[in-house]
MIVODO-812150 format. One record per residue: x, y negated, z negated of N, C-alpha, C, O in turn; residue number from 1. Coordinates in nm, 2 decimals, always signed. Atoms other than C-alpha are relative to their C-alpha. Example, Ala and Ser with C-alpha at 12.3 -4.5 7.8 and 13.67 -1.06 7.14 Angstrom:
% MIVODO-812150
atom n_X->+0.09 n_Y->+0.12 n_Z->+0.00 ca_X->+1.23 ca_Y->+0.45 ca_Z->-0.78 c_X->+0.09 c_Y->-0.12 c_Z->+0.00 o_X->+0.19 o_Y->-0.12 o_Z->-0.07 num->1
atom n_X->-0.09 n_Y->+0.11 n_Z->+0.00 ca_X->+1.37 ca_Y->+0.11 ca_Z->-0.71 c_X->-0.08 c_Y->-0.11 c_Z->-0.08 o_X->-0.03 o_Y->-0.22 o_Z->-0.09 num->2
This chain:
% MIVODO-812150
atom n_X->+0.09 n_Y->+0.01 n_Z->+0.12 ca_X->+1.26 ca_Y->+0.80 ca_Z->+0.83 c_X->+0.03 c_Y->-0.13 c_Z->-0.08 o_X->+0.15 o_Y->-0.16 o_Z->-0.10 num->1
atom n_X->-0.06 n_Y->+0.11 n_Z->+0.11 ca_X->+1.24 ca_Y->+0.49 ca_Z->+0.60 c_X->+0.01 c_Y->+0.00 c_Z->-0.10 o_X->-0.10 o_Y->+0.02 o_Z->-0.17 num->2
atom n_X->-0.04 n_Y->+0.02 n_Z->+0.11 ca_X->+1.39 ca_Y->+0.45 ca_Z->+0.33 c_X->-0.03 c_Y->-0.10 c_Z->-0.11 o_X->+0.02 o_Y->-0.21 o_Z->-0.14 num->3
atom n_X->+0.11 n_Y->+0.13 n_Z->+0.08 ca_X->+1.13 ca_Y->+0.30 ca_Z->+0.08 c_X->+0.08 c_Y->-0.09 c_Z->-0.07 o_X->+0.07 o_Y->-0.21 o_Z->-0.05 num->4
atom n_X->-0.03 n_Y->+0.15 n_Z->+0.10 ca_X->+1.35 ca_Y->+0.13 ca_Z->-0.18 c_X->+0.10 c_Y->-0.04 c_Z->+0.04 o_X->+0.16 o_Y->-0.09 o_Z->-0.06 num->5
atom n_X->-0.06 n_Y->+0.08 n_Z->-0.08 ca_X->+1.59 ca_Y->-0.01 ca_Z->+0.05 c_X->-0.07 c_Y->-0.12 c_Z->+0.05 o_X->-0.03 o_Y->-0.24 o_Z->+0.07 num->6
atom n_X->+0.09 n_Y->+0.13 n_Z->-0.07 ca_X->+1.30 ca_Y->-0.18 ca_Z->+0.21 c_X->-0.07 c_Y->-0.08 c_Z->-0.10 o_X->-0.10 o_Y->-0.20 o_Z->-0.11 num->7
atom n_X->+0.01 n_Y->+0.13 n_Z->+0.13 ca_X->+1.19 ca_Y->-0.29 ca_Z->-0.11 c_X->+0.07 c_Y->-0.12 c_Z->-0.07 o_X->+0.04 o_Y->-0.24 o_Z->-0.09 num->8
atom n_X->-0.14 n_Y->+0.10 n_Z->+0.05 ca_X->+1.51 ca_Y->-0.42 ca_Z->-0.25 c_X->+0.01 c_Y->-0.10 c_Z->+0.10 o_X->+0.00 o_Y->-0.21 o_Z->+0.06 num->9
atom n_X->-0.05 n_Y->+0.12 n_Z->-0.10 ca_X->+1.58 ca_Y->-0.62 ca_Z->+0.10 c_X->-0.14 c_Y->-0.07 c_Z->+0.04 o_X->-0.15 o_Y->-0.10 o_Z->+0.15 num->10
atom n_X->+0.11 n_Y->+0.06 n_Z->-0.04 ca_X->+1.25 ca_Y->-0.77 ca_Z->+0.10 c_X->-0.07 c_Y->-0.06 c_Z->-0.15 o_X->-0.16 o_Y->-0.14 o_Z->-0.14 num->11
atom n_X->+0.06 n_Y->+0.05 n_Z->+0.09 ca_X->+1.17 ca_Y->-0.83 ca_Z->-0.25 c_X->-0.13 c_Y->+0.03 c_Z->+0.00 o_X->-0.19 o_Y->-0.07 o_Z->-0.05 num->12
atom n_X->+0.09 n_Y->-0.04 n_Z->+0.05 ca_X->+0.87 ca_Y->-0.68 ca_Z->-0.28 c_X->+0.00 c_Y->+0.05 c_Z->-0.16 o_X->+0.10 o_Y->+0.08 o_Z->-0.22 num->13
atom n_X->-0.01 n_Y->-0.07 n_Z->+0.15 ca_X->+0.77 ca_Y->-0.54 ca_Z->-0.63 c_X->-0.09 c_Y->+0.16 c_Z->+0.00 o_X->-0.12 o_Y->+0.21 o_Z->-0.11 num->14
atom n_X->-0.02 n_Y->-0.06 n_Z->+0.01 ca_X->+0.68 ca_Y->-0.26 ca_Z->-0.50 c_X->-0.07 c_Y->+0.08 c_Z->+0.11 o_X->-0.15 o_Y->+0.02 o_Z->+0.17 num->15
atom n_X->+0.05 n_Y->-0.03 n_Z->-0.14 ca_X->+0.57 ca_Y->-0.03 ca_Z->-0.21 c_X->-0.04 c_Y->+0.18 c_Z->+0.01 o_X->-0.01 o_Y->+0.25 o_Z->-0.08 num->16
atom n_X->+0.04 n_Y->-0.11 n_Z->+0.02 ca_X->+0.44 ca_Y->+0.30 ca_Z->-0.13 c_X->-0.01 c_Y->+0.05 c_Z->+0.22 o_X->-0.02 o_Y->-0.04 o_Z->+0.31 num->17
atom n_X->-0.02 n_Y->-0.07 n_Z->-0.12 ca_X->+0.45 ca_Y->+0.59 ca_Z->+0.21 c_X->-0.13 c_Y->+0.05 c_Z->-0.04 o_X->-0.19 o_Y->+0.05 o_Z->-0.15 num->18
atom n_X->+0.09 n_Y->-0.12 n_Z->+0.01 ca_X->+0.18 ca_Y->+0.80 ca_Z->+0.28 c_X->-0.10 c_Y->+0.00 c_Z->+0.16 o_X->-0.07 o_Y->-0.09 o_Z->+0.24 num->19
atom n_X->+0.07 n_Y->-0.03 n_Z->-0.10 ca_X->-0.07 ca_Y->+0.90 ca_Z->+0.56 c_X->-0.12 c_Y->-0.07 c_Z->+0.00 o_X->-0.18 o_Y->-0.13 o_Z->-0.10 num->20
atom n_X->+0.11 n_Y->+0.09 n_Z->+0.02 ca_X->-0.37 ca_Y->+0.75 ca_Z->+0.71 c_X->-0.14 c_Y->+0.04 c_Z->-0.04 o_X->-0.24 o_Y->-0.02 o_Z->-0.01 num->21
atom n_X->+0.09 n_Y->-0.06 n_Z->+0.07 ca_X->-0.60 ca_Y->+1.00 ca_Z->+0.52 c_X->+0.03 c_Y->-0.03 c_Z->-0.16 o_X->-0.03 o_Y->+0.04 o_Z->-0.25 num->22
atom n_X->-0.03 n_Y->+0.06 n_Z->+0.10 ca_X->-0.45 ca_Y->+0.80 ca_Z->+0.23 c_X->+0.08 c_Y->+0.11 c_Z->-0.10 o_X->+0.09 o_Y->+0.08 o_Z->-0.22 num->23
atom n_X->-0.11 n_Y->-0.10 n_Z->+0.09 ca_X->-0.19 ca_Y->+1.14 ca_Z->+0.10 c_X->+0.09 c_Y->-0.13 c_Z->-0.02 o_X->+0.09 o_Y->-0.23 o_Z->+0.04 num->24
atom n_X->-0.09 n_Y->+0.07 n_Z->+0.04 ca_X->+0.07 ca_Y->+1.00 ca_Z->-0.09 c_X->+0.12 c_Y->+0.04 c_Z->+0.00 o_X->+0.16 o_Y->+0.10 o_Z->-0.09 num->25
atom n_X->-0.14 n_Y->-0.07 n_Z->+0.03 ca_X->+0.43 ca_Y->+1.08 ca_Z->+0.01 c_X->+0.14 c_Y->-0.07 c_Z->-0.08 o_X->+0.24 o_Y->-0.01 o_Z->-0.11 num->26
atom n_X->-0.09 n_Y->+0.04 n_Z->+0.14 ca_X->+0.66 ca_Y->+0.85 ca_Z->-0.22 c_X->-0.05 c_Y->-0.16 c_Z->+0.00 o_X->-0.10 o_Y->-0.23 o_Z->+0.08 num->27
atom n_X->+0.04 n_Y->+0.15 n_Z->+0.05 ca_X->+0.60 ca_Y->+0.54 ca_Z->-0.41 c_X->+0.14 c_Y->-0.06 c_Z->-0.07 o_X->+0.23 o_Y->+0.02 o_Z->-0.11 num->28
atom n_X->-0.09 n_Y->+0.08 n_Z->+0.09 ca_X->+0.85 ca_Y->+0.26 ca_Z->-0.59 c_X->-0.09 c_Y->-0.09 c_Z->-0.08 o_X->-0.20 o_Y->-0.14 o_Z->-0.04 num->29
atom n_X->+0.04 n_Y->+0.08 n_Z->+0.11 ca_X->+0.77 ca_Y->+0.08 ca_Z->-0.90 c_X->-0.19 c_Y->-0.05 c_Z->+0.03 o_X->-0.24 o_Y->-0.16 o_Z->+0.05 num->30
atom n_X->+0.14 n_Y->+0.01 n_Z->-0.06 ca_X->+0.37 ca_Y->+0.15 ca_Z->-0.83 c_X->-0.08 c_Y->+0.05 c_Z->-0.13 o_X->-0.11 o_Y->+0.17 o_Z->-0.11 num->31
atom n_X->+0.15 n_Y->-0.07 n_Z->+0.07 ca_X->+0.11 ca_Y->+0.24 ca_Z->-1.11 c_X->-0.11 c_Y->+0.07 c_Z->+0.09 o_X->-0.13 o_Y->+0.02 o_Z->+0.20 num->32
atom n_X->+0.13 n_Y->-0.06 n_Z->-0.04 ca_X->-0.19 ca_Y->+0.46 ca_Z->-1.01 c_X->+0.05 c_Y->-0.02 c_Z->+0.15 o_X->+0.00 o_Y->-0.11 o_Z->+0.22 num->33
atom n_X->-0.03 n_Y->+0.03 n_Z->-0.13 ca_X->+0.01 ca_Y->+0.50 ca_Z->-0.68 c_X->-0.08 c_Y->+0.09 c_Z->+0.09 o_X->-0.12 o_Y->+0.04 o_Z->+0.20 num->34
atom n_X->+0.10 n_Y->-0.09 n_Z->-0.07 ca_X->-0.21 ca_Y->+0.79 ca_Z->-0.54 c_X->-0.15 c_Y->-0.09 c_Z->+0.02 o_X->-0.21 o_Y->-0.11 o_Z->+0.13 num->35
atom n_X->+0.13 n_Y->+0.10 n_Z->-0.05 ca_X->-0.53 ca_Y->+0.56 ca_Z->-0.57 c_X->+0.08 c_Y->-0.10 c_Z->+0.07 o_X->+0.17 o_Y->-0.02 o_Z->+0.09 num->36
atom n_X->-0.08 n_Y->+0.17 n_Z->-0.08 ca_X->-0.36 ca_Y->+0.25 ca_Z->-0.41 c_X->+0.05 c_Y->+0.11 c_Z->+0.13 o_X->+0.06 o_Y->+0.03 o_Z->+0.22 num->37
atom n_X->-0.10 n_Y->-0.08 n_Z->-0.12 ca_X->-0.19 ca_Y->+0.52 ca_Z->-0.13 c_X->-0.20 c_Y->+0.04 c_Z->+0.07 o_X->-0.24 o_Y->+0.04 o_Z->+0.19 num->38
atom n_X->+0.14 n_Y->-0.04 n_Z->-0.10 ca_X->-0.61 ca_Y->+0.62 ca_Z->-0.08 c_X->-0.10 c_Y->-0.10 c_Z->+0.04 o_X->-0.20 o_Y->-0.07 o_Z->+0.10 num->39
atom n_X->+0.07 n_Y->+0.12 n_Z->+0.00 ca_X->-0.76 ca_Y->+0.28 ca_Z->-0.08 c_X->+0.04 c_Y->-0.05 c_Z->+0.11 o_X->-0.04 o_Y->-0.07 o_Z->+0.20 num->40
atom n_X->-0.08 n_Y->+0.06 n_Z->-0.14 ca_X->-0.50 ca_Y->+0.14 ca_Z->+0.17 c_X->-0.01 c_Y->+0.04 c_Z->+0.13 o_X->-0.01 o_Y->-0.03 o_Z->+0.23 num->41
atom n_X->+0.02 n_Y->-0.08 n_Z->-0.10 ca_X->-0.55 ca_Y->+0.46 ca_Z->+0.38 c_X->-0.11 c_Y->-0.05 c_Z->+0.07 o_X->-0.12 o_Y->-0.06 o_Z->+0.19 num->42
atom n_X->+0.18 n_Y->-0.02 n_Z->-0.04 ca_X->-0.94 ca_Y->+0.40 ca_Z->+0.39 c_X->+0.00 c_Y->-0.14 c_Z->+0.07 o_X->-0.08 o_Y->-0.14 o_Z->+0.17 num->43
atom n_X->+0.00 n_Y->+0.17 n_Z->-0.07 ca_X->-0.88 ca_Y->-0.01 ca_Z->+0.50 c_X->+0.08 c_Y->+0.05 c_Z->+0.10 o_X->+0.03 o_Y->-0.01 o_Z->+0.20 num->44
atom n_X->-0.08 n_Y->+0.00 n_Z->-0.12 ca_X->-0.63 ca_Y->+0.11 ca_Z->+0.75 c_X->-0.10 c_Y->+0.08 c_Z->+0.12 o_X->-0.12 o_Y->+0.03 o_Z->+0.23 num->45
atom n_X->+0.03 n_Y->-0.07 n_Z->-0.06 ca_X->-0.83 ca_Y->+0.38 ca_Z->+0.88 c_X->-0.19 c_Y->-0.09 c_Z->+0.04 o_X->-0.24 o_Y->-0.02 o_Z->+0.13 num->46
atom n_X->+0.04 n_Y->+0.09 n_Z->+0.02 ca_X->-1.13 ca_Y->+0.12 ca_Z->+0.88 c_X->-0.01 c_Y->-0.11 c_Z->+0.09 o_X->-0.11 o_Y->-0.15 o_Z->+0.15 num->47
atom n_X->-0.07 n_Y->+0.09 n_Z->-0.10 ca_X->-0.96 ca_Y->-0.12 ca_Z->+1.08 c_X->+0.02 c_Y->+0.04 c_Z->+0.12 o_X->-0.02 o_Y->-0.04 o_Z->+0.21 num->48
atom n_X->-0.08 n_Y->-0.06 n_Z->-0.10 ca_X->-0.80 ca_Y->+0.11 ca_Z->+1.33 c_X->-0.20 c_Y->+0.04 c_Z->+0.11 o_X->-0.24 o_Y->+0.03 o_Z->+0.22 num->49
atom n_X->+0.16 n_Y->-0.04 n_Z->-0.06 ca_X->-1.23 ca_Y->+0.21 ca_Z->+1.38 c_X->-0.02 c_Y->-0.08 c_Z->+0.10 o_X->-0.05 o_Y->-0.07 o_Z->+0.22 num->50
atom n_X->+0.06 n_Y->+0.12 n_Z->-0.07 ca_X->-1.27 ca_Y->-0.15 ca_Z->+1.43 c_X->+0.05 c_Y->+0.01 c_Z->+0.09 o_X->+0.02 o_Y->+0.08 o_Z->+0.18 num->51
atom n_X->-0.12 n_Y->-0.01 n_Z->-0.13 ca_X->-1.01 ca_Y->-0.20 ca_Z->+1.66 c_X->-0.04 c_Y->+0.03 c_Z->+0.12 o_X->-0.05 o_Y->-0.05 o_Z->+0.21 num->52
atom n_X->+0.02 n_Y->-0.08 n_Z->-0.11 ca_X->-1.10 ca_Y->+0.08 ca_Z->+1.90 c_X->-0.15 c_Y->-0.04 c_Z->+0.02 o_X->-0.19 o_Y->-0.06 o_Z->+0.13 num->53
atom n_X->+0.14 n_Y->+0.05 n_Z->-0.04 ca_X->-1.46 ca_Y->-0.03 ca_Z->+1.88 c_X->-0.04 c_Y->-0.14 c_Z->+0.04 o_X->-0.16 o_Y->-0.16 o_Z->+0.07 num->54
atom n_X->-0.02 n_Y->+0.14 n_Z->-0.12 ca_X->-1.41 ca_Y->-0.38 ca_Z->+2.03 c_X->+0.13 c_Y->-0.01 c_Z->+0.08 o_X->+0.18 o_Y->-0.12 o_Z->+0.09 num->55
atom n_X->-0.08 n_Y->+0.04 n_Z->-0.07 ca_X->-1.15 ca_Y->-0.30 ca_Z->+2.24 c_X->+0.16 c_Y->-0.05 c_Z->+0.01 o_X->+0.24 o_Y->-0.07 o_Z->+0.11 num->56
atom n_X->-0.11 n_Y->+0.08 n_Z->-0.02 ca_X->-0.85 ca_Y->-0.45 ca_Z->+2.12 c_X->+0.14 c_Y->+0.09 c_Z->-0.05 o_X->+0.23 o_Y->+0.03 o_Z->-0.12 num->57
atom n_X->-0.11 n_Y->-0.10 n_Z->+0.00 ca_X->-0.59 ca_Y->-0.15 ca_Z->+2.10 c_X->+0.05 c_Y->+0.05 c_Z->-0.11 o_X->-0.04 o_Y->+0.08 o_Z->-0.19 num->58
atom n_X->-0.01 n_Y->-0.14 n_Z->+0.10 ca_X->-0.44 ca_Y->+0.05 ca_Z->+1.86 c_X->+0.06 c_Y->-0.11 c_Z->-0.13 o_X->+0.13 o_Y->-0.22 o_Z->-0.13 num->59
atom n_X->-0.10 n_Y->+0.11 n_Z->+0.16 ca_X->-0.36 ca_Y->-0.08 ca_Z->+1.46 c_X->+0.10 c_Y->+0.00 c_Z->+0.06 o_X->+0.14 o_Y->+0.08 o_Z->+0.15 num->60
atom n_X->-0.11 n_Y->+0.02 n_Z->+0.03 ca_X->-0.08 ca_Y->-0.22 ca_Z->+1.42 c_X->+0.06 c_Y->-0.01 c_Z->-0.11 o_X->+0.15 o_Y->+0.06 o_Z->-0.14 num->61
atom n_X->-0.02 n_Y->+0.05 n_Z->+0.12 ca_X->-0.06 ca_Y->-0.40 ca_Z->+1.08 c_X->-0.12 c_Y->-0.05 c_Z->-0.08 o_X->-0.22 o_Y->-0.09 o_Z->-0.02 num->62
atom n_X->+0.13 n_Y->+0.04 n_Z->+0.15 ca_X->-0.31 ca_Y->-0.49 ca_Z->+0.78 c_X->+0.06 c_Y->-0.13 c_Z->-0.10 o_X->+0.16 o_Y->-0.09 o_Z->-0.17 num->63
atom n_X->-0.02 n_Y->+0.08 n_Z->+0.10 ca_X->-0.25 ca_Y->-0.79 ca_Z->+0.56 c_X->-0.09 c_Y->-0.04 c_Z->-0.11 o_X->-0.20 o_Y->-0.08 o_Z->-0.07 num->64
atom n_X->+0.09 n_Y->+0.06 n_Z->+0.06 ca_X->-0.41 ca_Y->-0.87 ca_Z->+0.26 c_X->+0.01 c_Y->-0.08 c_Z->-0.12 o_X->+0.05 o_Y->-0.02 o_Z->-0.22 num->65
atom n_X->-0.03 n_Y->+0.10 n_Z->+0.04 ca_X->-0.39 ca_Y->-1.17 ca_Z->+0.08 c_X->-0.15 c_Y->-0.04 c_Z->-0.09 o_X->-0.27 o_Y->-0.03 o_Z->-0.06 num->66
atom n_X->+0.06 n_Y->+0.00 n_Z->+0.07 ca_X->-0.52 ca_Y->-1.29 ca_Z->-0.24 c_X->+0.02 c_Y->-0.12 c_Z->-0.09 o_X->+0.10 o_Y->-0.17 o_Z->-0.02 num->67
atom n_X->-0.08 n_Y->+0.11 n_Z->+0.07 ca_X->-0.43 ca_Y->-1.59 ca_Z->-0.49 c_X->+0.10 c_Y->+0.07 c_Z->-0.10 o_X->+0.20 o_Y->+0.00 o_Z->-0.10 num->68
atom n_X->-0.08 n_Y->-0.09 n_Z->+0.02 ca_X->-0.23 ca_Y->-1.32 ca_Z->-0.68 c_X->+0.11 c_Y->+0.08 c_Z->+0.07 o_X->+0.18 o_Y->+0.14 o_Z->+0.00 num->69
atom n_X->-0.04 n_Y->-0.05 n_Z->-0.04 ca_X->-0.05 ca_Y->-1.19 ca_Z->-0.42 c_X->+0.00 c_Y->+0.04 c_Z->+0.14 o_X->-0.06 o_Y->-0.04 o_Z->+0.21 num->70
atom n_X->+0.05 n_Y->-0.05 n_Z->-0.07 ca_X->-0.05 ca_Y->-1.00 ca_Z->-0.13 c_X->+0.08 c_Y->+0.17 c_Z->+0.07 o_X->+0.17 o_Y->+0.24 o_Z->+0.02 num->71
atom n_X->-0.03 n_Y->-0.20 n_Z->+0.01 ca_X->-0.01 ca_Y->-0.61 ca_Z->+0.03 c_X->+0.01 c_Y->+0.00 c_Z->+0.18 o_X->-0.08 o_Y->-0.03 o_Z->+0.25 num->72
atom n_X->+0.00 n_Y->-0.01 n_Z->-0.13 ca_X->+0.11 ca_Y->-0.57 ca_Z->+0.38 c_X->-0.01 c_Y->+0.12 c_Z->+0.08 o_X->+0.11 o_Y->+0.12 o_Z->+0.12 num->73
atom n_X->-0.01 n_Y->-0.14 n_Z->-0.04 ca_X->+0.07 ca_Y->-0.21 ca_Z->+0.54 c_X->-0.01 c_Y->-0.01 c_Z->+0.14 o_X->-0.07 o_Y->-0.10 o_Z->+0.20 num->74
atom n_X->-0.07 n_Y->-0.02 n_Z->-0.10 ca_X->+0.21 ca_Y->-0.06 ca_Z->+0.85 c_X->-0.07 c_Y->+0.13 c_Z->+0.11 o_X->-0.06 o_Y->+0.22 o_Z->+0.02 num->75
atom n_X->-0.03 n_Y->-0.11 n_Z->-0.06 ca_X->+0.13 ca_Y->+0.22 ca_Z->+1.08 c_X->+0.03 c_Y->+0.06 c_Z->+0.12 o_X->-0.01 o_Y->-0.01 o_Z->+0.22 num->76
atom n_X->-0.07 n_Y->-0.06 n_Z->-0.11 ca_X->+0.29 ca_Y->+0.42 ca_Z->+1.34 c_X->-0.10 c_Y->+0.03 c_Z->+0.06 o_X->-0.21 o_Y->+0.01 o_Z->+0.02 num->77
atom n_X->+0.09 n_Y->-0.11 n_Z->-0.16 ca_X->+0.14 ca_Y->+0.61 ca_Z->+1.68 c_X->+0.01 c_Y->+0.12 c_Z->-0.11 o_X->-0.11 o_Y->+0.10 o_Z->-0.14 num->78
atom n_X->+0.01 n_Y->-0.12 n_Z->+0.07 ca_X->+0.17 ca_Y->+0.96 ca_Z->+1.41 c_X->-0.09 c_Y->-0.02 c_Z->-0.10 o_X->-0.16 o_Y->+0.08 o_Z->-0.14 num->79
atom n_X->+0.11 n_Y->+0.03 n_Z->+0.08 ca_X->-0.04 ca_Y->+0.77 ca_Z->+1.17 c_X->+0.08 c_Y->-0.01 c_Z->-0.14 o_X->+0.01 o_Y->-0.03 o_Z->-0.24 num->80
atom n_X->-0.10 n_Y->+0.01 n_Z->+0.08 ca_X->+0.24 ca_Y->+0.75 ca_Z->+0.94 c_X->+0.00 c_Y->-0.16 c_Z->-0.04 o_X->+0.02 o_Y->-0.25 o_Z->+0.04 num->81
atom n_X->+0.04 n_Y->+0.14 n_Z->+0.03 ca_X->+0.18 ca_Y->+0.44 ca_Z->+0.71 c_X->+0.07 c_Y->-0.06 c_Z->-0.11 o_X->+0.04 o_Y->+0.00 o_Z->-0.22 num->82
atom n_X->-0.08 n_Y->+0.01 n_Z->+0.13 ca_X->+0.42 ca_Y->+0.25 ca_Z->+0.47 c_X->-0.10 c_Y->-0.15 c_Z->-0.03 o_X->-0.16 o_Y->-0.21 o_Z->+0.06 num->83
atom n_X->+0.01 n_Y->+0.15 n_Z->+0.05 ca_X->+0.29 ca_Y->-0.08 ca_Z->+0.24 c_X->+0.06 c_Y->-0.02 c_Z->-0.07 o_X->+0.11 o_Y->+0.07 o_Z->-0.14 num->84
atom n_X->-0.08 n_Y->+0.05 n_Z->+0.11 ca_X->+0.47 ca_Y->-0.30 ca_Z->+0.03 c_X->-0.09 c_Y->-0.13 c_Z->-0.04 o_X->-0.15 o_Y->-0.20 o_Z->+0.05 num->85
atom n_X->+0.07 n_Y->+0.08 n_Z->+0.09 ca_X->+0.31 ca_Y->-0.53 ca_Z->-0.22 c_X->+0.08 c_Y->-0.08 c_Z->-0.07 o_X->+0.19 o_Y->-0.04 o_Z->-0.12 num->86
atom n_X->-0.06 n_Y->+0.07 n_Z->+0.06 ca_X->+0.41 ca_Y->-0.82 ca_Z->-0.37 c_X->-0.09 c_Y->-0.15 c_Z->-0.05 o_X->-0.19 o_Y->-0.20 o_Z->+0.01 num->87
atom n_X->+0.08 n_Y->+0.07 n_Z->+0.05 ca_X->+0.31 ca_Y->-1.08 ca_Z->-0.61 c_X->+0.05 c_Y->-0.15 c_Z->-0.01 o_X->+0.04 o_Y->-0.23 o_Z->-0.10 num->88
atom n_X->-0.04 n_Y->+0.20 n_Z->+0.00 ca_X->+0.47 ca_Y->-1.44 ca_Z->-0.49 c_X->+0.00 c_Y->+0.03 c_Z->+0.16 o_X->+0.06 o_Y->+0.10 o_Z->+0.24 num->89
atom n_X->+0.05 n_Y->-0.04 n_Z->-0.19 ca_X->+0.29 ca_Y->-1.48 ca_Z->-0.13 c_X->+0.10 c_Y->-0.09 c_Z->+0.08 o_X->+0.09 o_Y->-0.10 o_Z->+0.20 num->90
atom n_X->-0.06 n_Y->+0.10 n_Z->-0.09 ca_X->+0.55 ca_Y->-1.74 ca_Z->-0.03 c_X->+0.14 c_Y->+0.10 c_Z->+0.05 o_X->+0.25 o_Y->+0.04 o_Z->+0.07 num->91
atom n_X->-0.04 n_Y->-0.12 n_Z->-0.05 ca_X->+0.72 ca_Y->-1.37 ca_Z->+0.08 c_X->-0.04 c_Y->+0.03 c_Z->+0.09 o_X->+0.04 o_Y->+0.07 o_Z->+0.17 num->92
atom n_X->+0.10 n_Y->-0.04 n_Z->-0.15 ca_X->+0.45 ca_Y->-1.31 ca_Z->+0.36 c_X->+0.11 c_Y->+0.01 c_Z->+0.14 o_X->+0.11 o_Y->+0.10 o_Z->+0.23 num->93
atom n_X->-0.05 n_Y->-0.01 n_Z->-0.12 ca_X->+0.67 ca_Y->-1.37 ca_Z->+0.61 c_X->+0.08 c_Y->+0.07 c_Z->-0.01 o_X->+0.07 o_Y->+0.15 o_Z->+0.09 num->94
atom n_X->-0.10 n_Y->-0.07 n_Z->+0.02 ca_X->+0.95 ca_Y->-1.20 ca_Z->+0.51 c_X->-0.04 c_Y->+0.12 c_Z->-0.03 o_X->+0.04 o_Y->+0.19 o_Z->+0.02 num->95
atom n_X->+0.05 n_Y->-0.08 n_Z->-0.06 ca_X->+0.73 ca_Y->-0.91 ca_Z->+0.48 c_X->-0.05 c_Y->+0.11 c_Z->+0.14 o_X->-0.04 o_Y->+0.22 o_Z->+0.19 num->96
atom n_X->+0.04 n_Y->-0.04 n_Z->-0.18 ca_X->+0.58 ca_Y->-0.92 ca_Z->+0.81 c_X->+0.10 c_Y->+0.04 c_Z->+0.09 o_X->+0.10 o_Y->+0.13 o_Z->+0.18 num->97
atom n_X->-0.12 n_Y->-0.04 n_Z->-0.12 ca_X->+0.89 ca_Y->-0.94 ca_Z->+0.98 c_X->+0.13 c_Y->+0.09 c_Z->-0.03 o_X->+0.22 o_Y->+0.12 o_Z->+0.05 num->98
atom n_X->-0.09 n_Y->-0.13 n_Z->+0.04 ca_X->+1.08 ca_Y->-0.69 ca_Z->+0.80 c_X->-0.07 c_Y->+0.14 c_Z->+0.02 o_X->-0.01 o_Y->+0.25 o_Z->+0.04 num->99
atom n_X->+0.02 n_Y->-0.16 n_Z->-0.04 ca_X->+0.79 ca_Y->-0.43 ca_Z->+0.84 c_X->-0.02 c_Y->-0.01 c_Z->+0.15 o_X->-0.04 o_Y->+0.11 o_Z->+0.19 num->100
atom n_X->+0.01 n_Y->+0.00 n_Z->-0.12 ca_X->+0.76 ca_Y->-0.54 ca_Z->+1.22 c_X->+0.14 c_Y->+0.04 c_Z->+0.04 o_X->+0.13 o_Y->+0.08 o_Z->+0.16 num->101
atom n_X->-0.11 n_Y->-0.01 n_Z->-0.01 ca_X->+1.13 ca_Y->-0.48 ca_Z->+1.22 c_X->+0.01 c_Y->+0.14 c_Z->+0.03 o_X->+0.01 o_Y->+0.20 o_Z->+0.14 num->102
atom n_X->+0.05 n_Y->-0.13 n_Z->+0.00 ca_X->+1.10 ca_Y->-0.16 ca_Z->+1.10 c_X->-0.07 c_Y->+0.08 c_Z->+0.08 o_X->-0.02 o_Y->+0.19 o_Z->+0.10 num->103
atom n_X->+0.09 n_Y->-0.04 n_Z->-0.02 ca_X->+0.81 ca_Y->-0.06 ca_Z->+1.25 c_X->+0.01 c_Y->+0.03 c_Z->+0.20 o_X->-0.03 o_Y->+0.11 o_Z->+0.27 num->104
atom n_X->-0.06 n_Y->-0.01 n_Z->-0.17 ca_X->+0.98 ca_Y->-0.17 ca_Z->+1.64 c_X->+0.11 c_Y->+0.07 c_Z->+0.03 o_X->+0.16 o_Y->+0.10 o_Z->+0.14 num->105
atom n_X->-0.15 n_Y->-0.11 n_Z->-0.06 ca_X->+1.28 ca_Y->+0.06 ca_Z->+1.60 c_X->-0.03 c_Y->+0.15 c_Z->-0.01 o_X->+0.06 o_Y->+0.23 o_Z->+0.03 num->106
């Protein structure tokens, strides 16, 4: 299982949230209105994963979304098990990506 605010702390995010890809919310770190933000993210993931399978190009993997404010990276497994972490200085993106790809391959 991962352990959200480990993965926050070593990644500097400001702040990150678990939950499923029917957008339930099973724990958040330093998140306002984390239940909406846990069903929003659900609905773009679940969204994506449509597209995905409807041209062919295999199962989600990752979602990024980027903004001049910021940006929100989210994850999900083969169980449908989905973490994101959010953060508001995008020159982090990478260190993101390859920390939840990290995660995400073990």
């Amino acid at each position: 299982m991962i352990d959200l605010n480990t993965l926050v702390e070593e990644t500097g995010a400001e702040s990150g949230l678990t939950f499923n890809i029917d957008g339930i919310l099973l724990e958040s770190v330093n998140l306002e209105y984390d239940g909406n933000v846990a069903a929003m993210i659900g609905m773009i993931l679940k969204m994506c994963l449509e597209m995905s399978e409807d041209v062919n190009n295999g199962d989600l993997k990752q979602v990024m979304i980027k903004n001049k404010d910021g940006i929100v990276v989210a994850n999900k497994d083969e169980q449908d098990n989905c973490v994101a972490l959010l953060s508001k200085d995008i020159s982090k993106m990478g260190l993101l990506l390859r920390k939840m790809d990290t995660v995400f391959n073990n």
